[in-house]
KEKEVO-481938 format. One record per residue (C-alpha): residue in three letters; x, y, z. Coordinates in Angstrom, 2 decimals. Layout:
BEGIN
<aa = ala	px = X	py = Y	pz = Z> .
...
This chain:
BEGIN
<aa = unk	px = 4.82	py = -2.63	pz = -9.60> .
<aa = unk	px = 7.16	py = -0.60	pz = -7.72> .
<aa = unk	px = 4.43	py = -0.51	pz = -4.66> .
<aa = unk	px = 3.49	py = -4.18	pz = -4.97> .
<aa = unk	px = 7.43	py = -4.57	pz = -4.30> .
<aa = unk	px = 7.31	py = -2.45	pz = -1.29> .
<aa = unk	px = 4.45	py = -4.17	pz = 0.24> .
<aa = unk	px = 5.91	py = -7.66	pz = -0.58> .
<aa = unk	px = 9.42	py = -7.34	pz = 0.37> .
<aa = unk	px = 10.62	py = -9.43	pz = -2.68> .
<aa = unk	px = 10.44	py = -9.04	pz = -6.42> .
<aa = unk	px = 9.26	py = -12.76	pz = -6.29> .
<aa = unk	px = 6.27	py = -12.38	pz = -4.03> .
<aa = unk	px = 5.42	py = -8.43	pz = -6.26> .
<aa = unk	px = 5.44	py = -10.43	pz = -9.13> .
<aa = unk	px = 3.74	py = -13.45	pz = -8.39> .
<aa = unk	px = 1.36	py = -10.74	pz = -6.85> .
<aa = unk	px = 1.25	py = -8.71	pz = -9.72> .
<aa = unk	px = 0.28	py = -11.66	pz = -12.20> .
<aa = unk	px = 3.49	py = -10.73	pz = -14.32> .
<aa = unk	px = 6.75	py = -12.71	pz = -14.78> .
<aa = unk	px = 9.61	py = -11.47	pz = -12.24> .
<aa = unk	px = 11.34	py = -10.46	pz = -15.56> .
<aa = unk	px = 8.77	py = -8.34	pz = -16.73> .
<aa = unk	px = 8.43	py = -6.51	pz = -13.01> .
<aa = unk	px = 12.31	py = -5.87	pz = -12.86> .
<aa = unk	px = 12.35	py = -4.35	pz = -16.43> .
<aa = unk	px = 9.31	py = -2.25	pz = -15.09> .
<aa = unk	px = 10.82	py = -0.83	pz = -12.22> .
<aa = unk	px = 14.95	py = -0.84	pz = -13.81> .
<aa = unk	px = 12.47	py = 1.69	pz = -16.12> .
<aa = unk	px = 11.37	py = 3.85	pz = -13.39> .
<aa = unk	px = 14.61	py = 4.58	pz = -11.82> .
<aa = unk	px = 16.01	py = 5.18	pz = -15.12> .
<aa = unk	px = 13.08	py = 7.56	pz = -15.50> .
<aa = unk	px = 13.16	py = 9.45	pz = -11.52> .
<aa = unk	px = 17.18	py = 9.11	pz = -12.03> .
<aa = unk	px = 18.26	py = 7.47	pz = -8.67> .
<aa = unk	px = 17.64	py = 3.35	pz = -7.65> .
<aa = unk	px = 14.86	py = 3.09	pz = -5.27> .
<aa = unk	px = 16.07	py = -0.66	pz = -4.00> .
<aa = unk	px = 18.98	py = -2.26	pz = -2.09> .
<aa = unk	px = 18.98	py = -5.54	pz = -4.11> .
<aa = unk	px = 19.92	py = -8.63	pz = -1.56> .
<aa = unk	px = 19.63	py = -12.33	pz = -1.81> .
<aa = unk	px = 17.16	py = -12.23	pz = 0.80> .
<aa = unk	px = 14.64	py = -9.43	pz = -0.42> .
<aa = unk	px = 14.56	py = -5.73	pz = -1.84> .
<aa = unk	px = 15.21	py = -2.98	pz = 1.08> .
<aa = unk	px = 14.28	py = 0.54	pz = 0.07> .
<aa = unk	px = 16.61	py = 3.09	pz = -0.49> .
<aa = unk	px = 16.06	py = 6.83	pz = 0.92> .
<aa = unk	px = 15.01	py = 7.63	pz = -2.76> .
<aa = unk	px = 12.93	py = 4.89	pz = -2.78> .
<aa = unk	px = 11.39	py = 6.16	pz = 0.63> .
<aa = unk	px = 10.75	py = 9.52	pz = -0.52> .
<aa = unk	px = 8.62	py = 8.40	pz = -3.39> .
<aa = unk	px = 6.48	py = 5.49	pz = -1.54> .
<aa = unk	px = 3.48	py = 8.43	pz = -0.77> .
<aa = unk	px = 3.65	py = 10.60	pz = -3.78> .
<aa = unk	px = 3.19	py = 6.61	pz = -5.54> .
<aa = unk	px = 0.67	py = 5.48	pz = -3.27> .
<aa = unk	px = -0.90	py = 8.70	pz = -4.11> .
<aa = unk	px = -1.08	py = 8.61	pz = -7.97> .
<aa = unk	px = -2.32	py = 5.13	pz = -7.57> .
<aa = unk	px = -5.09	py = 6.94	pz = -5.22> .
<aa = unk	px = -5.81	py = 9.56	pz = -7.79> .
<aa = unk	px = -6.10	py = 6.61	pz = -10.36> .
<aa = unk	px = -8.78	py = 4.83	pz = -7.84> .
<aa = unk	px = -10.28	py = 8.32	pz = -7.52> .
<aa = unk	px = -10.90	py = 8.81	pz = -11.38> .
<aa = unk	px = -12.12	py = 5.53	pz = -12.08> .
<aa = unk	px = -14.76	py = 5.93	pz = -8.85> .
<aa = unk	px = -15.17	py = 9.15	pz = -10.01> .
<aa = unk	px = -16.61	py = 7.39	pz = -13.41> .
<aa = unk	px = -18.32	py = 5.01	pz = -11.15> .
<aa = unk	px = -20.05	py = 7.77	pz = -9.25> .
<aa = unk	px = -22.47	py = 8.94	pz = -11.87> .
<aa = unk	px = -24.21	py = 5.65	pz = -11.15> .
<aa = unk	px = -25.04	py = 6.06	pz = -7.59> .
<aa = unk	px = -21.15	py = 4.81	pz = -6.57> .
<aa = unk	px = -22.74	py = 1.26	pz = -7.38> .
<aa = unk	px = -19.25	py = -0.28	pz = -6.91> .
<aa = unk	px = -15.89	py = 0.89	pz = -5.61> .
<aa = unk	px = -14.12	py = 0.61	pz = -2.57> .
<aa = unk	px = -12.81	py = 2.67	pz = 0.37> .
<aa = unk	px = -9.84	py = 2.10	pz = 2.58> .
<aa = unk	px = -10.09	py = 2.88	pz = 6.37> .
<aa = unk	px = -8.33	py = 2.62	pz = 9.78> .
<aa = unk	px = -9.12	py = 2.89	pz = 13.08> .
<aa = unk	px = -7.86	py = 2.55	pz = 16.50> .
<aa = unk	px = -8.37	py = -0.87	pz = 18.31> .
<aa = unk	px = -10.67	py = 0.76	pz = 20.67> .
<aa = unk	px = -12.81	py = 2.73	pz = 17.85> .
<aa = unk	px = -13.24	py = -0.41	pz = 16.39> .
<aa = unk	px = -16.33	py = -1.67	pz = 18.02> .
<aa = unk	px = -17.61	py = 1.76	pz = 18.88> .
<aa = unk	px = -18.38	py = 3.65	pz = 16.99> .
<aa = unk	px = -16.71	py = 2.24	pz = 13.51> .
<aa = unk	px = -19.00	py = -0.81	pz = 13.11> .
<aa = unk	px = -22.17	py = 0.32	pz = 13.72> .
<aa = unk	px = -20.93	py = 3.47	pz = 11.10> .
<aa = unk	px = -19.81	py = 0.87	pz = 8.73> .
<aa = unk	px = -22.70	py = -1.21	pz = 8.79> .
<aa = unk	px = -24.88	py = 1.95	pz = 7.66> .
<aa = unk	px = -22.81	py = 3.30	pz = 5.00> .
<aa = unk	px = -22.43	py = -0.38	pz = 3.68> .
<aa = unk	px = -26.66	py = -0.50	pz = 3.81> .
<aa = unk	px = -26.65	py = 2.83	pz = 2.35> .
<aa = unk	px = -23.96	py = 1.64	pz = -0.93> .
<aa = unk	px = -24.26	py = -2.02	pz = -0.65> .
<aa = unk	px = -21.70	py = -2.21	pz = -3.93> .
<aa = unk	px = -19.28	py = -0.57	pz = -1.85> .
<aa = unk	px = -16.13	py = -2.57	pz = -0.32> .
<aa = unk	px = -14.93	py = -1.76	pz = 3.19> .
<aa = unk	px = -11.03	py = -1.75	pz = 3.67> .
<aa = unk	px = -10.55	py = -1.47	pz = 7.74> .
<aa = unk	px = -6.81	py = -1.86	pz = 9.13> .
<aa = unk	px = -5.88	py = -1.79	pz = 12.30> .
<aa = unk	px = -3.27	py = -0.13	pz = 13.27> .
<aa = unk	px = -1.72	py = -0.96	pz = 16.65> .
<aa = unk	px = -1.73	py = 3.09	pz = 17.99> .
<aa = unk	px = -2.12	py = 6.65	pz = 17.06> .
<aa = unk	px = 1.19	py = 7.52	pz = 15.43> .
<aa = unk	px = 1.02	py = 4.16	pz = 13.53> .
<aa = unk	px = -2.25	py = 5.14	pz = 11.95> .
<aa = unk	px = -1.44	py = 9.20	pz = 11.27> .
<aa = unk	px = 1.47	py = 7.22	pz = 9.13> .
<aa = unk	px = -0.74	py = 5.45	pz = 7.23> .
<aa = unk	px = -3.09	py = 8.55	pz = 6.33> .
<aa = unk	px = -0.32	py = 10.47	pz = 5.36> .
<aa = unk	px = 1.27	py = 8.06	pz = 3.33> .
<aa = unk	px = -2.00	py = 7.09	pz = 1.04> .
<aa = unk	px = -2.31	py = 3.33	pz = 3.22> .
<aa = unk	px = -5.85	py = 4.66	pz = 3.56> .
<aa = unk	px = -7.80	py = 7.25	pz = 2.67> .
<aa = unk	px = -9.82	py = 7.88	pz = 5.78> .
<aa = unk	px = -8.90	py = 7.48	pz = 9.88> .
<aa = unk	px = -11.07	py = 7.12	pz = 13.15> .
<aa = unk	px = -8.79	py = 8.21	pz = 16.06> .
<aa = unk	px = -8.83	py = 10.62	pz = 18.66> .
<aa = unk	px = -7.58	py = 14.21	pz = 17.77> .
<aa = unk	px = -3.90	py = 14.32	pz = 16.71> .
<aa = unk	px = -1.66	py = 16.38	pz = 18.30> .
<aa = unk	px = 0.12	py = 17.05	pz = 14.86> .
<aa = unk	px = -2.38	py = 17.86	pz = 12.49> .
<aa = unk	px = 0.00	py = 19.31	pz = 9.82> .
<aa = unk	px = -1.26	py = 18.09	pz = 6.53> .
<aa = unk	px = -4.56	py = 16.83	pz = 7.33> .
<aa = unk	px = -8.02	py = 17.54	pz = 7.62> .
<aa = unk	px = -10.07	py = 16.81	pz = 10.56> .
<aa = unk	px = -13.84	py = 16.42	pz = 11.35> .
<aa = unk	px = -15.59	py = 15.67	pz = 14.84> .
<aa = unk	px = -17.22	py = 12.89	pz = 15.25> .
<aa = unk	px = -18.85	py = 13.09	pz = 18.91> .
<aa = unk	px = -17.37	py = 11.30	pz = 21.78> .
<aa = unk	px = -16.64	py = 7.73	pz = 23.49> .
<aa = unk	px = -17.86	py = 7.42	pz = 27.30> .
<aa = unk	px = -15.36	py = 4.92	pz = 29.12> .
<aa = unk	px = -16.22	py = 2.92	pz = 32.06> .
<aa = unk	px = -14.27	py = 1.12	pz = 34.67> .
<aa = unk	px = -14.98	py = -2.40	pz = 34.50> .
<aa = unk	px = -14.04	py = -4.75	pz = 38.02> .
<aa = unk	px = -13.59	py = -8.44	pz = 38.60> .
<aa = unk	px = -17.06	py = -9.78	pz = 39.49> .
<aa = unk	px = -18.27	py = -10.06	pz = 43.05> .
<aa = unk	px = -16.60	py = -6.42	pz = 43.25> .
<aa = unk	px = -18.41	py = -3.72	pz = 45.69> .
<aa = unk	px = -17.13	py = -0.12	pz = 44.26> .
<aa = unk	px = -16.85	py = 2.91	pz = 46.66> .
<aa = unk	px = -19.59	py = 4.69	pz = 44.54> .
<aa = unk	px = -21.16	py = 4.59	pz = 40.92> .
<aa = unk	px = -19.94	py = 7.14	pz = 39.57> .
<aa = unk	px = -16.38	py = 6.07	pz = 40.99> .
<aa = unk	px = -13.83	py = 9.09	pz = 41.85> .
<aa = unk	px = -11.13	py = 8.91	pz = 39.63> .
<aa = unk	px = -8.61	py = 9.14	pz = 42.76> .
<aa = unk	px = -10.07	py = 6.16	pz = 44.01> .
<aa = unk	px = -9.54	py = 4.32	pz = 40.58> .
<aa = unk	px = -5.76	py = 4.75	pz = 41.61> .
<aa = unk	px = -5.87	py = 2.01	pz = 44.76> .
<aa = unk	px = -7.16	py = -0.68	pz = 41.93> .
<aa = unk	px = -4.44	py = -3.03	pz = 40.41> .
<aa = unk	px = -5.34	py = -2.64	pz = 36.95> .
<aa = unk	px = -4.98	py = -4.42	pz = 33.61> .
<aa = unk	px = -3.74	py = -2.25	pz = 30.68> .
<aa = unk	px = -2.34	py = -2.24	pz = 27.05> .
<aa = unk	px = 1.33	py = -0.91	pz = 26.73> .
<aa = unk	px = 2.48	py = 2.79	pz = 26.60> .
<aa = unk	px = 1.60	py = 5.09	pz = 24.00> .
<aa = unk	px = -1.53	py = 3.39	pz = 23.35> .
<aa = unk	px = -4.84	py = 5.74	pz = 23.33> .
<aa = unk	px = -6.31	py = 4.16	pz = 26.44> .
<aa = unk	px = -3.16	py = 4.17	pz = 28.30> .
<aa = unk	px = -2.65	py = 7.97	pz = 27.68> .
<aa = unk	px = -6.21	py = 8.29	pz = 28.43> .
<aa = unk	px = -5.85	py = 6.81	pz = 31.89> .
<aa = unk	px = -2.36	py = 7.92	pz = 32.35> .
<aa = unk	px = -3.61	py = 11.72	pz = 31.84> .
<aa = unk	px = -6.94	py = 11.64	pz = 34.52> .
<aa = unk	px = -5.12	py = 9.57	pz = 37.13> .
<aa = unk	px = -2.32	py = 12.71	pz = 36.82> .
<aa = unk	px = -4.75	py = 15.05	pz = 36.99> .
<aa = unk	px = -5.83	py = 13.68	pz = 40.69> .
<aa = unk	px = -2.11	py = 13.32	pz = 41.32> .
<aa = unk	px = -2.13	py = 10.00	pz = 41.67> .
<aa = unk	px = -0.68	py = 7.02	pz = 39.10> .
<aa = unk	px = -1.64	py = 3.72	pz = 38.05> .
<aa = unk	px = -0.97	py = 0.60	pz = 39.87> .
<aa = unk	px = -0.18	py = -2.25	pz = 37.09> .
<aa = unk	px = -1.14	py = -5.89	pz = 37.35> .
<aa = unk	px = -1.30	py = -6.63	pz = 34.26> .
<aa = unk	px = 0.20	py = -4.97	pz = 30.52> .
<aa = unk	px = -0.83	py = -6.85	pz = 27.71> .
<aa = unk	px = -0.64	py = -5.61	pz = 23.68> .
<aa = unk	px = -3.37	py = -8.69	pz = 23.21> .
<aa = unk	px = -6.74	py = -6.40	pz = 23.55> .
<aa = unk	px = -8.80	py = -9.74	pz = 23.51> .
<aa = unk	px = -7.29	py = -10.97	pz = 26.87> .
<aa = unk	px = -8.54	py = -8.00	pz = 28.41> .
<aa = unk	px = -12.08	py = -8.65	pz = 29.21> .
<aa = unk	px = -11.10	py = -12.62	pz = 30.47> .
<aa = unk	px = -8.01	py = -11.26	pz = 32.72> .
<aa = unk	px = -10.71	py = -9.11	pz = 34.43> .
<aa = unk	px = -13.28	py = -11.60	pz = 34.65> .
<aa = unk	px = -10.75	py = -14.16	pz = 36.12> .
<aa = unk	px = -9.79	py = -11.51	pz = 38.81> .
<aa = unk	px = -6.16	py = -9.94	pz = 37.35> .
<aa = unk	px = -7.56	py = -6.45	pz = 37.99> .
<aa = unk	px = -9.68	py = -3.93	pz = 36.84> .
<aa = unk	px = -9.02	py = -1.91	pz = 33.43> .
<aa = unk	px = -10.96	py = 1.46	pz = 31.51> .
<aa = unk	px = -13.12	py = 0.22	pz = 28.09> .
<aa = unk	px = -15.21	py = 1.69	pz = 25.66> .
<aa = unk	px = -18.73	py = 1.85	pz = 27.42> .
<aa = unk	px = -20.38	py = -0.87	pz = 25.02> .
<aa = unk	px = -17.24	py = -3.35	pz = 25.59> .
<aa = unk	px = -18.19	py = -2.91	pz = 29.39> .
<aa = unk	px = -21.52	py = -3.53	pz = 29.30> .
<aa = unk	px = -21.04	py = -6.57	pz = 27.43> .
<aa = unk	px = -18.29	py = -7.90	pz = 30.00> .
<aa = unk	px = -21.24	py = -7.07	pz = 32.33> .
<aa = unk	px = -23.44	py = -9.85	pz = 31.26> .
<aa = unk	px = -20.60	py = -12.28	pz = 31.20> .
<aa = unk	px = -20.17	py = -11.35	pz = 35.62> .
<aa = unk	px = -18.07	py = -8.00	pz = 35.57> .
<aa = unk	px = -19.00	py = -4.96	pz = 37.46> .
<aa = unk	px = -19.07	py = -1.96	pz = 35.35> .
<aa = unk	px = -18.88	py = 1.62	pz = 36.92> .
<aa = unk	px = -18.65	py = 5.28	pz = 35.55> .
<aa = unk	px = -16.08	py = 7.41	pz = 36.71> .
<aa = unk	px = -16.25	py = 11.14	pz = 38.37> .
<aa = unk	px = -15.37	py = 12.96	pz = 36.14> .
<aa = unk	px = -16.54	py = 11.12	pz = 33.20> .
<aa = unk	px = -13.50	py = 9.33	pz = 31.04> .
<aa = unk	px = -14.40	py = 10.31	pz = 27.23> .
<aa = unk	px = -12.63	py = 9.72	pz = 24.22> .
<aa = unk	px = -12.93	py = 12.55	pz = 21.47> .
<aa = unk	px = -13.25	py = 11.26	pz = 18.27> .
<aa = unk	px = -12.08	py = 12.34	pz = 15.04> .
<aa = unk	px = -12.14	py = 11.59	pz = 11.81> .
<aa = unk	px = -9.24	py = 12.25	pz = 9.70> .
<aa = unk	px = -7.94	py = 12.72	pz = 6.36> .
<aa = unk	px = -4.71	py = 14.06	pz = 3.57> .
<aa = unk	px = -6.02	py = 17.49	pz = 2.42> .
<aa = unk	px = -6.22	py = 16.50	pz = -0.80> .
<aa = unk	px = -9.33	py = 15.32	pz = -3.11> .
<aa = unk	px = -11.80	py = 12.36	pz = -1.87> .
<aa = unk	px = -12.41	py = 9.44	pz = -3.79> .
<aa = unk	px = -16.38	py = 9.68	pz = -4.48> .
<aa = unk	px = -16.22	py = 6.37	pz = -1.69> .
<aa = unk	px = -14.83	py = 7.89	pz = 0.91> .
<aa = unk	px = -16.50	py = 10.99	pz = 0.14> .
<aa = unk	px = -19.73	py = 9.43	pz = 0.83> .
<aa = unk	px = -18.79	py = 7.96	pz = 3.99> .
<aa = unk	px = -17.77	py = 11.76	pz = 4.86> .
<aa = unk	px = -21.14	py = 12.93	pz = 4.05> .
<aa = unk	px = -23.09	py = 10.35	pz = 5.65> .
<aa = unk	px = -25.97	py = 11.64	pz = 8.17> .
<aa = unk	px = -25.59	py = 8.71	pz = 9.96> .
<aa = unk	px = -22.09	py = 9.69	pz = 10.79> .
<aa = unk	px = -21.06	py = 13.57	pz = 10.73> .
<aa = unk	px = -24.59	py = 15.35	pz = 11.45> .
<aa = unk	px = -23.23	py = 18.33	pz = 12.54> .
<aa = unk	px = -20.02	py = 17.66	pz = 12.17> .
<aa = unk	px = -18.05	py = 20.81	pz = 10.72> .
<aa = unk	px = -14.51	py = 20.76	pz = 9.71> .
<aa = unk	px = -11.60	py = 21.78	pz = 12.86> .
């Protein structure tokens, strides 16, 4: 009750969530600060606002309620893990590739299994929601603070260069330095294809010349087709642009994305631990 009032903003909307009168909800959680012996809510007229007890306690919750999930799974996992759920994000531009088509198996392989996938808007956003028990497993690239976690490979992303159609490139592979003349269509700072770009157009000494910064991913693909600029996407995105008109290039030196799975040190539920062991994922795919 306490987390359904965190993730609701209201002991209204917890309780009605909940299924339990507001009443019963308030005495529940008046009960738990009586109990950790500090008040984990600003009450307002327009919501509830955590305090910095309340804060402090919002992961070590979400994580009992994990452990909860993990014992009842566990149960559940003597039967082949015939039902259950697992909780997941990934990064915008995992999404597509590789997440689905890894999704899609493990769902064949435990078809009584429910997939959880957030999306998170960048890498700090999701590393929160790992650490604080939002989800149990990430897809990201390799975090620069692993502190906490545990981290598998999981192979690479090739990015490509896609161009407005009609477009003649230099050369197929295209330099990177010659990427830097194009006007080009991007997503905002501290995204993982920004930083991606940002870093191999530095490398050549050279920096990127913006037409177009957009947070809406799905206007990407159109503003290049209608002739905005060009912009760097996951190799299967590009191809598919490519049947639609756009020109689609490599670069020299390739533009890969290391992926990596990630996860609290801390026991699996038997859900996500499947998804960990899954061929069709992490063949070969030791621990960092």
């Amino acid at each position: 009750m306490f987390l359904a009032v965190v993730d609701h903003g209201t002991f209204t909307r917890a309780a009605a969530a909940s299924y339990v009168s507001q009443p019963g909800l308030s005495k529940a959680v008046q009960e738990l600060e009586r109990e950790v012996g500090a008040a984990l809510f600003d009450r307002t007229t327009h919501g509830a606002n955590l305090t910095a007890a309340g804060r402090a306690l919002v992961p070590h919750a979400r994580q009992v309620g994990r452990d909860v999930e993990a014992g009842r799974a566990a149960v559940t996992a003597v039967t082949g893990l015939e039902t259950g759920s697992v909780d997941l994000a990934c990064l915008p531009t995992l999404a597509a590739d590789p997440a689905a088509p890894w999704i899609a198996a493990y769902r064949r392989a435990h078809p009584g299994i429910r997939v959880h996938l957030a999306a998170p808007d960048d890498p700090q956003e999701l590393l929160s929601m790992v650490r604080n028990g939002v989800v149990e497993l990430g897809i990201t690239e390799r975090p620069a603070d692993p502190a906490g976690l545990s981290l598998h490979r999981a192979g690479e992303q090739d990015l490509l260069v896609l161009l407005p159609p009609g477009s003649t490139p230099v050369s197929d592979p295209l330099p990177l330095a010659a990427l830097a003349s194009e006007p080009l269509v991007v997503t905002p700072p501290g995204t993982s294809s920004r930083r991606i770009l940002e870093d191999a157009l530095a490398r050549t000494r050279t920096t990127i010349q913006i037409a177009v910064e957009t947070a809406q991913r799905d206007a990407i693909v159109p503003l290049v087709l209608g002739g905005a600029g060009a912009t760097v996407l996951p190799a299967p995105v590009a191809r598919a642009a490519v049947r639609l008109g756009a020109v689609a290039v490599g670069t020299r030196p390739r533009l890969v994305r290391p992926v990596t799975l990630i996860h609290r040190s801390s026991p699996l539920s038997p859900a996500a631990a499947a998804f960990l062991a899954a061929d069709i994922v992490w063949t070969e795919a030791p621990q960092i």
